[in-house]
C-alpha positions in Angstrom: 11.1 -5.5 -12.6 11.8 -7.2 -9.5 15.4 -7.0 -9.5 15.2 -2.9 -10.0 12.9 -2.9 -7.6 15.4 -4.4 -4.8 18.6 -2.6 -6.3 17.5 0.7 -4.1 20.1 1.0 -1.6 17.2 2.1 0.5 13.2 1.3 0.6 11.6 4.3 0.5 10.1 5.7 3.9 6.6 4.3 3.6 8.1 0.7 2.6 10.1 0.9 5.5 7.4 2.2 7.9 5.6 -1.1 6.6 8.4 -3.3 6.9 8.8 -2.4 10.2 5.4 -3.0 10.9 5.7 -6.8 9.4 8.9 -7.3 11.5 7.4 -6.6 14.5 4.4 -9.2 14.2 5.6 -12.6 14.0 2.4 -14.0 12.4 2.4 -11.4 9.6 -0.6 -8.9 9.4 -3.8 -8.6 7.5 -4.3 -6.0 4.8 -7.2 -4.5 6.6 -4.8 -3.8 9.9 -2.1 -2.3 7.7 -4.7 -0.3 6.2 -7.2 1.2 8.2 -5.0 0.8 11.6 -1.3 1.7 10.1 -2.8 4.4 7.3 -0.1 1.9 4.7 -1.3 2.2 0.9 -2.7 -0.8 -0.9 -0.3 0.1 -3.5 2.8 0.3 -1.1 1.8 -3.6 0.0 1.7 -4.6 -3.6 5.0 -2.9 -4.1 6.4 -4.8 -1.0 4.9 -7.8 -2.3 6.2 -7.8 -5.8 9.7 -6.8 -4.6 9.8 -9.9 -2.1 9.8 -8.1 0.7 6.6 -9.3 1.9 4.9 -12.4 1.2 0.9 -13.4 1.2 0.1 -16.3 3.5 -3.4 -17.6 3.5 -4.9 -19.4 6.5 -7.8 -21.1 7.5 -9.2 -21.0 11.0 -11.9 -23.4 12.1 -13.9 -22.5 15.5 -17.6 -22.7 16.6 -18.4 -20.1 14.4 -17.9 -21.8 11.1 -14.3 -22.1 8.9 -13.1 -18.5 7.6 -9.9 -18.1 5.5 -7.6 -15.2 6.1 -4.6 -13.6 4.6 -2.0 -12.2 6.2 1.1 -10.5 5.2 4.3 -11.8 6.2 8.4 -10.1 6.2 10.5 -12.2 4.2 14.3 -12.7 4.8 14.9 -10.1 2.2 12.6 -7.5 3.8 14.3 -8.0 6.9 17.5 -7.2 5.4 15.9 -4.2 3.4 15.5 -2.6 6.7 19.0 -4.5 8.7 16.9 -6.1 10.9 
């Protein structure tokens, strides 16, 4: 499924609004943000995800409050070409 999924010549609009989104924040971005902030489907970063476009990065940050684990949501090399940047 992957490799149909990367055959379109072009993402579709929504992939590419996301894409764009990703490019733009070097440390990738959490679901949540994408979400609530961006109005981007779950489904559209699953799609994004499965294709390669976008990759899952899980980190842990340590501070007074305690240790809390995060994931963002990074561009990969191949979204960045999916959208020429």
């Amino acid at each position: 499924m992957n490799g149909a999924l990367l055959q379109e010549p072009h993402p579709k609009p929504e992939w590419r609004q996301a894409l764009h989104l990703l490019a733009r924040s070097p440390r990738g971005a959490t679901e949540e943000v994408l979400v609530a902030g961006h109005g981007v489907s779950h489904q559209t970063l699953a799609m994004l995800a499965l294709a390669g476009l976008a990759t899952v990065v899980t980190e842990t940050l340590r501070g007074a409050g305690g240790t809390f684990t995060i994931e963002r949501l990074r561009i990969t090399d191949a979204g960045r070409r999916a959208i020429g940047d």
